[in-house]
C-alpha positions as CSV (number, residue, x, y, z in Angstrom):
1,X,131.8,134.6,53.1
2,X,134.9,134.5,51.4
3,X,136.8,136.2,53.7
4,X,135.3,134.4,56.7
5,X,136.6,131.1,55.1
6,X,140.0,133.1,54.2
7,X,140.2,133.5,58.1
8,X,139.7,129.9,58.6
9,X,142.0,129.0,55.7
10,X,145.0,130.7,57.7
11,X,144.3,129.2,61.1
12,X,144.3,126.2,59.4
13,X,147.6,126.5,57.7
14,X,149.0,127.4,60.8
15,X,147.8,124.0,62.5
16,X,149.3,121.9,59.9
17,X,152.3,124.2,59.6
18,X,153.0,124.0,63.5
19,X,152.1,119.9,63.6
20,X,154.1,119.2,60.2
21,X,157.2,120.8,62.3
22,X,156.8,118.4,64.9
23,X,157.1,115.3,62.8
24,X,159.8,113.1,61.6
25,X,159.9,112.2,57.6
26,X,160.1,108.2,56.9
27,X,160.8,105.8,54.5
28,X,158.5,103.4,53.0
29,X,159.2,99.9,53.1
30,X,158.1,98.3,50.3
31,X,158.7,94.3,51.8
32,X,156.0,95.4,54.5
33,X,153.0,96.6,51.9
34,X,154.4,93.5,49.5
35,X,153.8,91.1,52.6
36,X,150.6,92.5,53.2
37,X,148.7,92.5,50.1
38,X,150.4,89.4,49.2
39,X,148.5,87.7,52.6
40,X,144.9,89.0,51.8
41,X,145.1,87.2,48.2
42,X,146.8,84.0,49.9
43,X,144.1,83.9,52.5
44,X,141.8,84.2,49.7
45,X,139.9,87.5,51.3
46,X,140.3,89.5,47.7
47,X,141.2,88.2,44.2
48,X,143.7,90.9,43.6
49,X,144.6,94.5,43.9
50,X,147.2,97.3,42.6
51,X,148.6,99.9,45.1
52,X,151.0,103.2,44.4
53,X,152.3,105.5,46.5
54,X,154.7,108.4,46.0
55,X,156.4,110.6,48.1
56,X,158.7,113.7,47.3
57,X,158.0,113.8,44.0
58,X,158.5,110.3,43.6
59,X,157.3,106.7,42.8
60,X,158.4,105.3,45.7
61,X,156.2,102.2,45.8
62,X,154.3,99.8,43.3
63,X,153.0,96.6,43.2
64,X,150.5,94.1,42.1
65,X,148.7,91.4,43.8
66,X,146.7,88.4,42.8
67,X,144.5,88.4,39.9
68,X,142.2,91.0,37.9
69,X,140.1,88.5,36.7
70,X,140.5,84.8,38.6
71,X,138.4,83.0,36.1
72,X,139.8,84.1,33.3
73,X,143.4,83.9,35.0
74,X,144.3,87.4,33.8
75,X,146.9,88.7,36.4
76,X,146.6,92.2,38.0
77,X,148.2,94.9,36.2
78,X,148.9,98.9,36.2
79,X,146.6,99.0,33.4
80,X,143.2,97.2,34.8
81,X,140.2,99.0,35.2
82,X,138.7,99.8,38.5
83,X,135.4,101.2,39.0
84,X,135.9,103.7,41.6
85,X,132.9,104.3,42.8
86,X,132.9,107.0,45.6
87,X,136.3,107.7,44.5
88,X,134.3,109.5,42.2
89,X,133.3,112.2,44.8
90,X,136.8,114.2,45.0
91,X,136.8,114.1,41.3
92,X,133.5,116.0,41.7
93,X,134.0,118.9,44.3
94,X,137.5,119.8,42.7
95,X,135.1,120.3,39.4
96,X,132.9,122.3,41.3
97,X,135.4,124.5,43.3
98,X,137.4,125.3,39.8
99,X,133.8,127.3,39.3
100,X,134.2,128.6,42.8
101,X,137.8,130.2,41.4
102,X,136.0,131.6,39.0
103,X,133.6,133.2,41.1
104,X,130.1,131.8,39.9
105,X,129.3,131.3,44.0
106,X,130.2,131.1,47.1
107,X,129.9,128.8,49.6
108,X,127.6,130.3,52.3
109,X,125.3,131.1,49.5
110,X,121.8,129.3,49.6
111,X,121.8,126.2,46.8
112,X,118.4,127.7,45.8
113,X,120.1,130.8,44.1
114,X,121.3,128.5,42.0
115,X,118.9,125.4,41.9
116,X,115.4,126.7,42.9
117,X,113.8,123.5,43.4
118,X,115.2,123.4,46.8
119,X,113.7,126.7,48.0
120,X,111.4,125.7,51.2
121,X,112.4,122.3,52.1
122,X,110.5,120.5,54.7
123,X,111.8,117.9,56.8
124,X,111.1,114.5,58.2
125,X,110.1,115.3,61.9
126,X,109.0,111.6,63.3
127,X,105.6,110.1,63.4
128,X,102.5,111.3,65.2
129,X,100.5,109.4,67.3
130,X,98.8,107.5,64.9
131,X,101.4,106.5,62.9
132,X,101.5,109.2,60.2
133,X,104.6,110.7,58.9
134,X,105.4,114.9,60.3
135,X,106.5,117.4,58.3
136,X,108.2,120.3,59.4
137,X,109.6,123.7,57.5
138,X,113.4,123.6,57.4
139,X,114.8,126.1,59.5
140,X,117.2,127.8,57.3
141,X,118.6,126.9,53.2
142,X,120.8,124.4,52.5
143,X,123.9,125.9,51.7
144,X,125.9,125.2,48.9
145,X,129.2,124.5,51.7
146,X,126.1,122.0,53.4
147,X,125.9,119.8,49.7
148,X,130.2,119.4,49.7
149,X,130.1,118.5,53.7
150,X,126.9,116.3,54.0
151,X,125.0,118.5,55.9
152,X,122.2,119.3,53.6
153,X,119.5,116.9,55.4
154,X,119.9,114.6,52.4
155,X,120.2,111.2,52.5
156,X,120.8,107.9,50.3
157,X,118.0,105.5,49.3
158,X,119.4,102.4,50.6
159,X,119.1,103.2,54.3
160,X,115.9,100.7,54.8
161,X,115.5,102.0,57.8
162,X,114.4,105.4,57.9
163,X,111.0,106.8,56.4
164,X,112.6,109.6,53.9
165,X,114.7,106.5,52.1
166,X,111.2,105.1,51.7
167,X,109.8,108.4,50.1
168,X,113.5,108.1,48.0
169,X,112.8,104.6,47.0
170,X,109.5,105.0,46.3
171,X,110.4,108.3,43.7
172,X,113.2,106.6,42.5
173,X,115.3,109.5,43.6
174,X,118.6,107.5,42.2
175,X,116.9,105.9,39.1
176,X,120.4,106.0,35.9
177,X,117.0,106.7,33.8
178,X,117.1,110.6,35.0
179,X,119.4,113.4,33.6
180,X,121.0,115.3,36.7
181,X,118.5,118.2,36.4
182,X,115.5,115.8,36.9
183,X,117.7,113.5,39.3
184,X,118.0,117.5,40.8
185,X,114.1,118.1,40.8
186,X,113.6,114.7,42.2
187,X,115.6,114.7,45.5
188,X,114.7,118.0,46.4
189,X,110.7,117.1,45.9
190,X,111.8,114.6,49.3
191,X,111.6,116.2,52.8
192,X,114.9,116.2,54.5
193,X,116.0,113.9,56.9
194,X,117.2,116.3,59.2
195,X,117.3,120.1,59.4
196,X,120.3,121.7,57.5
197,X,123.1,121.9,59.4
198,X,122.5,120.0,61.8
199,X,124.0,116.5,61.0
200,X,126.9,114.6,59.3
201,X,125.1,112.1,57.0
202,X,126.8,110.6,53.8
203,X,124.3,111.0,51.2
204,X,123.6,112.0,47.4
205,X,124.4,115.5,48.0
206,X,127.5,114.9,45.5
207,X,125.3,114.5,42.5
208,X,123.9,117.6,43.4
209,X,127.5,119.3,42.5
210,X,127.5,117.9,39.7
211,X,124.4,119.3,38.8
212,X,125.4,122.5,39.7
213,X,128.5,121.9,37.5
214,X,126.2,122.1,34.7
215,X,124.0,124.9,35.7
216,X,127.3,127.3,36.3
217,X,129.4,126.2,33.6
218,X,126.6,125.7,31.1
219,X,128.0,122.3,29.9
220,X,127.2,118.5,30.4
221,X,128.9,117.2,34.0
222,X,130.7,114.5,32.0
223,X,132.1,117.3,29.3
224,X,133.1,119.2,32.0
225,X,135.1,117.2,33.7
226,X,137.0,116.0,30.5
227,X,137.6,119.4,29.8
228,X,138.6,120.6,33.2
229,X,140.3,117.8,34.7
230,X,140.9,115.0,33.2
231,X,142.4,116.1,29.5
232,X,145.1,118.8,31.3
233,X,145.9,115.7,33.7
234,X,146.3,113.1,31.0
235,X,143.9,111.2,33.0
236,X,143.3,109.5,29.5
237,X,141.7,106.0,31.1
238,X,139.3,108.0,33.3
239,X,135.1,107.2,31.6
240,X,131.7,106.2,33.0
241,X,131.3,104.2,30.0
242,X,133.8,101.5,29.1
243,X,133.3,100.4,25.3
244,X,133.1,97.0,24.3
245,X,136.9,96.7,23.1
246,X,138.2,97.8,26.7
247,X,135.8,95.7,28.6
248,X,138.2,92.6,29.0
249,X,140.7,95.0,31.0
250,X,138.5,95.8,33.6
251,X,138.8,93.9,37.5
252,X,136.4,91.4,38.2
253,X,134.4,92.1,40.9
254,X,133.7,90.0,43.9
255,X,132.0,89.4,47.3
256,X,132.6,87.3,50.3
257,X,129.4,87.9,52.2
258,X,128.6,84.6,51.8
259,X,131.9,83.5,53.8
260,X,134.3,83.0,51.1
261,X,135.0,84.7,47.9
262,X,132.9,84.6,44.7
263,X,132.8,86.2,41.2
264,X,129.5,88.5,41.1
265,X,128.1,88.1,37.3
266,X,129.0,90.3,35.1
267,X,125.2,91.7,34.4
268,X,124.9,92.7,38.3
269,X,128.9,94.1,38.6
270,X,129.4,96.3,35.7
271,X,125.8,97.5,34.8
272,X,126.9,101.1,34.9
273,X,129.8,100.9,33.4
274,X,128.9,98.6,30.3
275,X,126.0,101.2,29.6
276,X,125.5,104.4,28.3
277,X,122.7,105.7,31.1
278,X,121.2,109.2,31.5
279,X,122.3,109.8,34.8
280,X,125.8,111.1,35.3
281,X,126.3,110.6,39.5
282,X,128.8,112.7,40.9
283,X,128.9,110.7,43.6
284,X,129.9,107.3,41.9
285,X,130.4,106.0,38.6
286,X,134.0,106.9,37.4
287,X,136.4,104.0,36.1
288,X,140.1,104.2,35.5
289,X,143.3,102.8,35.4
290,X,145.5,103.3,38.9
291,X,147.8,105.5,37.3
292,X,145.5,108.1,36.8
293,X,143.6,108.6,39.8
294,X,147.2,108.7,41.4
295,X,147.5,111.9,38.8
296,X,144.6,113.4,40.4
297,X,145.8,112.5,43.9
298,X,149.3,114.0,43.1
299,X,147.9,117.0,41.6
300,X,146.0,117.5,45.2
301,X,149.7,117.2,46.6
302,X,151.0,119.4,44.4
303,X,148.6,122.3,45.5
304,X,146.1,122.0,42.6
305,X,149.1,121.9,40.0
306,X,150.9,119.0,37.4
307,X,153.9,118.6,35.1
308,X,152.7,122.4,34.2
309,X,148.6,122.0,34.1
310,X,147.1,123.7,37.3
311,X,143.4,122.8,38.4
312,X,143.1,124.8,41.7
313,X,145.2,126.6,43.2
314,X,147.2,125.7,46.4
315,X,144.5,128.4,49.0
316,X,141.5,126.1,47.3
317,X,143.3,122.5,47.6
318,X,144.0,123.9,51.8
319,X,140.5,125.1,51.9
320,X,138.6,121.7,50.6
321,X,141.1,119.7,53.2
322,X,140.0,121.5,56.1
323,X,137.5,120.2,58.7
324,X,134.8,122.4,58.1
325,X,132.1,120.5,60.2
326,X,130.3,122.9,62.4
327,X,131.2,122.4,66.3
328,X,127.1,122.0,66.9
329,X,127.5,118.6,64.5
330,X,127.6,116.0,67.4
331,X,125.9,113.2,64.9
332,X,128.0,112.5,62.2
333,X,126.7,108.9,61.8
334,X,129.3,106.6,61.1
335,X,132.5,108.7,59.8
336,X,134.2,108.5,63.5
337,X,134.8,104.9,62.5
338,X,137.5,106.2,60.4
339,X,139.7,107.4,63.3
340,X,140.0,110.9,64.5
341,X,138.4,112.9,61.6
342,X,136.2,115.7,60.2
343,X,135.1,116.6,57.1
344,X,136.0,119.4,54.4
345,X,135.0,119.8,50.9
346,X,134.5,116.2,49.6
347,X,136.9,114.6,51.9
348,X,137.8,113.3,55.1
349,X,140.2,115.4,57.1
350,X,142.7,113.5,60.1
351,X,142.1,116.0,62.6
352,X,144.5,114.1,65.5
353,X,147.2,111.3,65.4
354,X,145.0,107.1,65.3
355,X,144.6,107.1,69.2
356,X,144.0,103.7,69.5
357,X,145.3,99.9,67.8
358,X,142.2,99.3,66.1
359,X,142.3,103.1,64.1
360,X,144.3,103.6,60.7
361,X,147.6,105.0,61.1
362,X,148.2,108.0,59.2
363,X,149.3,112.2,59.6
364,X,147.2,115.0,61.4
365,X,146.5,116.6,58.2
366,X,145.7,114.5,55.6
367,X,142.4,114.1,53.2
368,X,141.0,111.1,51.8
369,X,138.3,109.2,50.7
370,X,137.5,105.8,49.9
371,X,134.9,103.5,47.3
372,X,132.2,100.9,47.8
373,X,134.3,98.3,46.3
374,X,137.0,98.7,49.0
375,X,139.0,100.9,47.0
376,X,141.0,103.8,48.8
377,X,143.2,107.0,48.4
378,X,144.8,109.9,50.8
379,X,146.7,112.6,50.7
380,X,149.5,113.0,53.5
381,X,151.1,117.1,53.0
382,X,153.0,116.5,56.1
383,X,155.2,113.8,54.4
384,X,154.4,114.9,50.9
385,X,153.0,111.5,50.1
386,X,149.9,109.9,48.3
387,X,148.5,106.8,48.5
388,X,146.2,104.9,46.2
389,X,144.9,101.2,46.7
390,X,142.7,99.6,44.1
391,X,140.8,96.5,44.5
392,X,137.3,95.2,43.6
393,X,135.5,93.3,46.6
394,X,132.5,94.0,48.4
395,X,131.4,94.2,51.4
396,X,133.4,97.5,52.2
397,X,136.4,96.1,53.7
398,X,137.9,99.5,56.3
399,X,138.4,97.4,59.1
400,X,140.6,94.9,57.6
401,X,142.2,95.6,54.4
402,X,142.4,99.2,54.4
403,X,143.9,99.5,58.1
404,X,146.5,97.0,57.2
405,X,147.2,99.0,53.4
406,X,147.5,102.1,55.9
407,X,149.8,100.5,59.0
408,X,152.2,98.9,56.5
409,X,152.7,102.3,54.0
410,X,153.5,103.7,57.6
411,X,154.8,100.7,59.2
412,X,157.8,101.8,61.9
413,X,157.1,105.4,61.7
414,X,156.0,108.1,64.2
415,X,152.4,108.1,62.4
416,X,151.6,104.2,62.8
417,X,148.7,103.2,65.0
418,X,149.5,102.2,68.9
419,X,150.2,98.6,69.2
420,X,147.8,96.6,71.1
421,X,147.9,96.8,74.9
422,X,149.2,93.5,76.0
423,X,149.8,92.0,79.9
424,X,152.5,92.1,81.4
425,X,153.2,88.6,80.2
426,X,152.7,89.6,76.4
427,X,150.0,87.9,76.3
């Protein structure tokens, strides 16, 4: 498998090679993200936020918007906590592919050689005619490549409307009370909710790497990735638990479902982050300070390597940012709304230049991911740039503040979104 990958790895690197040629370097301008940010806390559509971005080995933008706490009236700053939430994912496949390095697996390899409670999975095949639920056997393993692309068959249990959340909900499949080997166990007890390999569908496949974190490296998930990644980064802010004398540095959290923005209570916004809890998601959980996950996100830039302490190196960083979605994958739920992408190893991969005026703008060639609280990072190798945004408002704003975080970092360059069509009056 290895050297099938190693094939794809090259073909790869000549794509972004040959497109990276084609392009024209650019300068951020930082009065255009300034303007931008500044407008969503004027309109009152977030309390605050923090963004960075470098670019050639630089800082070449930073600022900070609004307020980390409006009710307190505690301005944003570099050093406010975020929970990242799903931000948390990348964190987790570069733990998991510092193992692959090391050669404890490979990625075509069934997950049952390593986990054996997913050995015969069945799958959710419909309903008969009276209403009861069908089973079928899957048709081949989930691989362990399937659990870093989401194409398992697993799912998430807050999709109400399908039947194997249900089964999810009803086992508490996601329950903080369960270690990762019986949060492991658990999910893989569930049928699928479609056969491997044959769909794109975001799920809780990630905490299943971190599981298998443990079971290869023979340590905690958390330990791990102190040890692995965040101590050799000086990621020093980066927890799941935030202790007591921290606590007043964190972003308030807030939501504007109800048409204009309010403070969630503390109780319902930070319960995983104010306790200690069993379960150590790979998919979600992390919190830290903006500065750091922009370590992490340089380090990615770097090929796997900073200020002298190398994670991965540069063939692995290429390998988890290409599209490695299977041409059969027609279904890939709802990660086309992100503009012209596939999916690699724990990231979204820009496959083609934002086609239309409603996409993102960004480079063929970049990998990124983003966090249920709006929050958002990417990695641009054709202009040697990273980006991170940081902010703390739910719903899950891609549409409005993350397009216009993206069209201003790359406002009046060759990788902006097209403009609108307009008549020929303009209008």
């Amino acid at each position: 498998m290895k050297n099938t990958l190693a094939a794809l790895l090259a073909t790869a690197l000549i794509g972004v090679t040959a497109t990276s040629a084609q392009e024209t370097a650019f300068t951020v301008q930082d009065a255009v993200i300034d303007e931008t940010l500044e407008s969503f806390v004027e309109d009152g559509k977030i309390a605050g936020a923090t963004a960075l971005v470098w670019q050639d080995g630089e800082e070449v933008y930073a600022g900070n918007f609004g307020m980390a706490d409006r009710e307190a009236g505690r301005a944003m700053t570099r050093d406010t906590l975020f929970q990242i939430y799903s931000m948390t994912k990348p964190v987790t496949g570069v733990a998991l592919m510092t193992l692959w390095e090391d050669g404890k697996f490979d990625l075509d390899e069934p997950l049952s050689d390593y986990l054996p409670e997913f050995t015969d999975m069945e799958v959710f095949a419909g309903f008969d005619a009276n209403g009861e639920p069908v089973f079928e056997p899957a048709r081949r393993e989930i691989k362990v490549i399937d659990i870093m692309r989401h194409t398992a068959g697993l799912g998430y249990a807050s999709e109400a409307k399908e039947y194997p959340a249900y089964l999810y909900r009803e086992a508490g499949v996601m329950s903080v009370t369960q270690t990762l080997e019986e949060f492991s166990q658990n999910i893989a007890s569930q049928p699928l909710y479609y056969q491997p390999g044959g769909e794109w569908k975001y799920s809780a496949s990630v905490s299943v790497q971190a599981r298998l974190v443990e079971v290869l490296s023979g340590m905690e998930f958390d330990a791990y990735l102190q040890e692995t990644i965040f101590d050799p980064l000086g990621m020093d802010s980066a927890k799941r638990y935030v202790a007591p004398e921290d606590r007043d540095r964190m972003a308030g959290f807030y939501s504007d479902a109800s048409g204009s923005l309010q403070r969630v209570p503390n109780m319902q916004a930070y319960g995983g982050a104010f306790n200690r809890t069993a379960f150590h998601a790979g998919g979600f959980g992390l919190v830290m300070e903006i500065d750091d996950y922009m370590r992490f996100a340089r380090m990615l830039l770097n090929g796997g390597e900073l200020d002298g302490a190398r994670i991965l190196e540069p063939e692995t960083v290429q390998l988890m940012a290409t599209d490695h979605l299977p041409s059969t994958v027609q279904d890939v739920n709802w990660l086309r709304n992100k503009g012209q992408v596939g999916f690699g190893l724990d990231f979204a991969v820009r496959i083609a230049p934002p086609l239309k005026s409603y996409e993102a703008s960004g480079a063929v060639g970049e990998f990124f991911w983003d966090g249920y609280a709006s929050t958002l990072f990417w990695v641009d190798p054709a202009n040697v740039l990273a980006a991170v945004m940081l902010v703390q408002k739910v719903p899950f704003d891609e549409i409005g503040l993350h397009k216009a975080f993206r069209d201003a970092v790359y406002s009046g360059s060759a990788f902006a979104a097209p403009l609108p069509a307009t008549t020929p009056d303009g209008e």
